[in-house]
Structure formats: C-alpha cells, structure tokens
N, C-alpha and C positions, 0 to 999 in steps of 0.2 A: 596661628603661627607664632606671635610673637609670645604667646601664653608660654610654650611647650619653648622657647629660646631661654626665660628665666628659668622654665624649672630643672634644665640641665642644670648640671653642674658647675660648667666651665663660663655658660651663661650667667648663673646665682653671683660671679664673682664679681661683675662691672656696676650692679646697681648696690649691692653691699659696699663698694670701695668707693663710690659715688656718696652715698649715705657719709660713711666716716667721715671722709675730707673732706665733705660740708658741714658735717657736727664740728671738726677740731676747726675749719674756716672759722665760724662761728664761736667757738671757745677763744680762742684768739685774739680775734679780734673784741671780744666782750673783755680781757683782760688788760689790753694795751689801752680799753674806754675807761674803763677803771683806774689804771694808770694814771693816765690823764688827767683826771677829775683829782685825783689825790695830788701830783704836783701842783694845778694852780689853784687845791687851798692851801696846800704849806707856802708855795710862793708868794698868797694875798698876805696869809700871815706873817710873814717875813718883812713882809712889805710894811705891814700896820706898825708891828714891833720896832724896824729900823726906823717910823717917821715918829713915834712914841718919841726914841731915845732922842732921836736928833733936836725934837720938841723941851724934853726935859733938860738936856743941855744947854739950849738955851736962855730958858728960864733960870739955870742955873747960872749961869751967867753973867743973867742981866741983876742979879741978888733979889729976885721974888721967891725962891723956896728957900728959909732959914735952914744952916745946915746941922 
C-alpha cells in the first residue's frame, strides 16, 4: 500500500520536497558554521593585533625601542 502511495504522482511530491528542505536545512546551516568559524579567527586576530600595538606603545614610551 504504501509502495503504490509514492509511486503516484501526487504522492512522489512529499518525500521529494521532504528530501530538498533537508538538503538546503543542511546547506544552511553548514554556511552560517562556516561563518562562525571565520568571525572568531578574524576577531582572535584583531584581538592579538590590538594587544601587539597597545604593547608596542608602550614600550614606546617608556624609551626602550630607539626611534
């Protein structure tokens, strides 16, 4: 019974449309992971860079790097 439900036609439509908007679920959501991961390395790096300078200012400073 349930065999002869998918092979209609009208039936073929729910597990086809079921399939997509789990594939694009899944696309999706893998893009917005990616996302993610790329903001907090640019944010770690931001991070290093801003304690870098803050660092080197004031070594600047204190007159330990000749200018």
């Amino acid at each position: 019974m349930r065999l002869r439900f998918l092979t209609s036609q009208s039936g073929a439509v729910y597990p086809l449309s079921l399939v997509f908007f789990m594939s694009a679920l899944t696309l999706i959501s893998h893009m917005v992971l990616l996302y993610a991961i790329e903001y907090q390395t640019y944010d770690s790096l931001e991070n290093v860079h801003r304690n870098a300078t803050i660092q080197l200012l004031i070594e600047i400073g204190q007159n330990k790097i000749p200018e």
